[in-house]
PLY file of the C-alpha trace (Angstrom):
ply
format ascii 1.0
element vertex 154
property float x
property float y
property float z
element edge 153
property int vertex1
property int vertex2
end_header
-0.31 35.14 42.16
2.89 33.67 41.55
6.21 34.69 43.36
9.29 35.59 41.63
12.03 33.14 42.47
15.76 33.92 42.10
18.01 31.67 39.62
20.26 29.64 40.63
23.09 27.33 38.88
21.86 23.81 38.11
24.84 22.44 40.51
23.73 24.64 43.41
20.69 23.30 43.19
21.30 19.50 42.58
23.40 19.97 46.06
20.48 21.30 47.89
19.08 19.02 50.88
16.05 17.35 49.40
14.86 16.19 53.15
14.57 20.41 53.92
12.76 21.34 50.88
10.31 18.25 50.82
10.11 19.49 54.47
9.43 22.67 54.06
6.79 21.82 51.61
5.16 19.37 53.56
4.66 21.58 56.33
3.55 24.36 54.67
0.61 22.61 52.31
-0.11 20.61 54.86
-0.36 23.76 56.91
-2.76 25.41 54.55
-4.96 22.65 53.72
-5.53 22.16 57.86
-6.11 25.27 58.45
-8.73 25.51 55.70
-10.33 23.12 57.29
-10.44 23.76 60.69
-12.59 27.32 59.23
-15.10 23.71 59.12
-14.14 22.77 62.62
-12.51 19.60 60.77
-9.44 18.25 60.78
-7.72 15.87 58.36
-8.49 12.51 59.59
-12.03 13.76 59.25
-11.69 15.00 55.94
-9.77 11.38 54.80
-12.75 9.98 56.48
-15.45 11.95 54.58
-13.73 11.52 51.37
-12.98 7.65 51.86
-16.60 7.24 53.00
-18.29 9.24 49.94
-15.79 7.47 47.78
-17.39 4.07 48.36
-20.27 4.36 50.91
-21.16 0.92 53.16
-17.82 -0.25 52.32
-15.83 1.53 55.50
-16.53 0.13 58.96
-13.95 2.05 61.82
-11.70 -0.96 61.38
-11.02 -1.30 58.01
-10.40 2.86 57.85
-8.48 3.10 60.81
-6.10 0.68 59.19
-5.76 2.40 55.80
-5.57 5.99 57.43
-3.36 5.19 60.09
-0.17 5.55 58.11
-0.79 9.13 57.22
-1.81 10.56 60.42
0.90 12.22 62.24
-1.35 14.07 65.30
-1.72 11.10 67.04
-5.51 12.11 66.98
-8.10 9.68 67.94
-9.58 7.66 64.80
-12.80 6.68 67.22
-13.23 10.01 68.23
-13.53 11.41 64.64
-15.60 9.28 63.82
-17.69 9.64 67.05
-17.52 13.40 66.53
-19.03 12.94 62.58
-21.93 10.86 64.01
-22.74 13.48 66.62
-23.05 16.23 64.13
-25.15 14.04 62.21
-22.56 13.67 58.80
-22.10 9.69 59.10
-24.09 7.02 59.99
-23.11 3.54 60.67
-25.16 0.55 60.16
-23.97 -2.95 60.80
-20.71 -1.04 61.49
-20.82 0.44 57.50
-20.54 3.96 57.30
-22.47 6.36 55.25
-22.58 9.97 54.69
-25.83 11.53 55.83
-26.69 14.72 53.53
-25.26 17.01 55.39
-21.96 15.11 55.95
-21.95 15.33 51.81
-22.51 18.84 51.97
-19.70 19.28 54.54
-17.46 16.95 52.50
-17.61 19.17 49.69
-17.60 22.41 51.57
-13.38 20.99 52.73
-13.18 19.65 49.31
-13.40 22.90 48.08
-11.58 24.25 50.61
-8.91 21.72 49.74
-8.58 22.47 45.85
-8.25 26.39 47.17
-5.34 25.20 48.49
-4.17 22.36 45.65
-4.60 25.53 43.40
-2.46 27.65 45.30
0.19 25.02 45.42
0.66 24.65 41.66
0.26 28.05 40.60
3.08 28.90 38.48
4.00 25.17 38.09
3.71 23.66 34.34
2.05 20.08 34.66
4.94 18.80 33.37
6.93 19.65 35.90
4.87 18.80 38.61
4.37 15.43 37.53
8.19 15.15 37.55
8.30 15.99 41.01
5.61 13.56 41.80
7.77 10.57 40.49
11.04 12.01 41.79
9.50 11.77 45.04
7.76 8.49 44.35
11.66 7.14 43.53
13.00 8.62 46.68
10.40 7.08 48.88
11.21 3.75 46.94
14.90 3.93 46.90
14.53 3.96 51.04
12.37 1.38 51.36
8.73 3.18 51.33
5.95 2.28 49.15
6.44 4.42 45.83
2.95 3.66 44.49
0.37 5.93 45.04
-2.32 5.46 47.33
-5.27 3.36 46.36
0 1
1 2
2 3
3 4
4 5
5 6
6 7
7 8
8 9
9 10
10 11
11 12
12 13
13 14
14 15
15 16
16 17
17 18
18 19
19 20
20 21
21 22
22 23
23 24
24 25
25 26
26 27
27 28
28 29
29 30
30 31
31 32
32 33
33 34
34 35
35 36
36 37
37 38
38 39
39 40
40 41
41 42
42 43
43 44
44 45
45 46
46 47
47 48
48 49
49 50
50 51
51 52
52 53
53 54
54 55
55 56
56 57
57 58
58 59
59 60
60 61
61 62
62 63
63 64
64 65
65 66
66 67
67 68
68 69
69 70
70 71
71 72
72 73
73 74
74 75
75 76
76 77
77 78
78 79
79 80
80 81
81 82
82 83
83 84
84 85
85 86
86 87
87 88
88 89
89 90
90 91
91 92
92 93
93 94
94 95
95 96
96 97
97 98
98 99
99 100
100 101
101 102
102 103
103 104
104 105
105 106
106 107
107 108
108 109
109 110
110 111
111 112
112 113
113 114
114 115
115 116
116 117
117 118
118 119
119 120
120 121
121 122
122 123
123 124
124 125
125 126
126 127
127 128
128 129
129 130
130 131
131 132
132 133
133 134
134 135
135 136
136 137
137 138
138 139
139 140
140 141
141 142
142 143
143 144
144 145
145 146
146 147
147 148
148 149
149 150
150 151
151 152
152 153
């Protein structure tokens, strides 16, 4: 269901403040996809953590994904504790210090991962590929031109 948005002139635009809108955005999908998954009792450093984990199981220990999560995580929440919290409801398993989904922790990984495309859905509707892949590297230049890492993430 998209929403009708007014028209503006190109210069009105290309004046707009970039750090509001990308703001706005951010708080609003961000928003969405964290309270889809808190319906899961999740959060999003479990979610990167069941994702992550799936994506390449016995390869995580807690070090190793504390260290590539910790630059996205803006809650200050607990790494140990999420992962503490995933072996209690019986989702992960670590041996050695590798973690590994359990079943169920597959099944609840794809229970937010649907959850999450809901809300990846939502996002683009009424946005032409094209156009959002221009906004990706717009952003990507942005993030470079003041000093961030531009690449995506691996």
């Amino acid at each position: 269901m998209s929403v009708a948005l007014r028209e503006y002139a190109r210069e009105e635009l290309a004046a707009q403040p970039i750090g509001a809108w990308s703001g706005e955005a951010y708080r609003l999908v961000v928003g969405a996809i964290r309270a889809q998954l808190a319906v899961e009792g999740l959060t999003q450093p479990h979610w990167w953590t069941l994702h992550h984990v799936a994506g390449d199981p016995g390869r995580w220990t807690r070090a190793t994904l504390i260290e590539r999560l910790t630059k996205y995580e803006d809650l200050g929440i607990d790494f140990d504790g999420v992962f503490d919290d995933l072996v209690v409801r019986g989702w992960l398993t670590e041996d050695a210090g590798a973690m590994t989904l359990t079943g169920a922790g597959e099944e609840g990984r794809l229970r937010a991962r649907e959850r999450n495309l809901r809300v990846h859905q939502q996002t683009h509707e009424g946005i032409d590929t094209a156009d959002f892949v221009t906004t990706i590297n717009v952003l990507r230049r942005m993030v470079a031109n003041l000093g961030g890492d531009g690449n995506l993430p691996d």
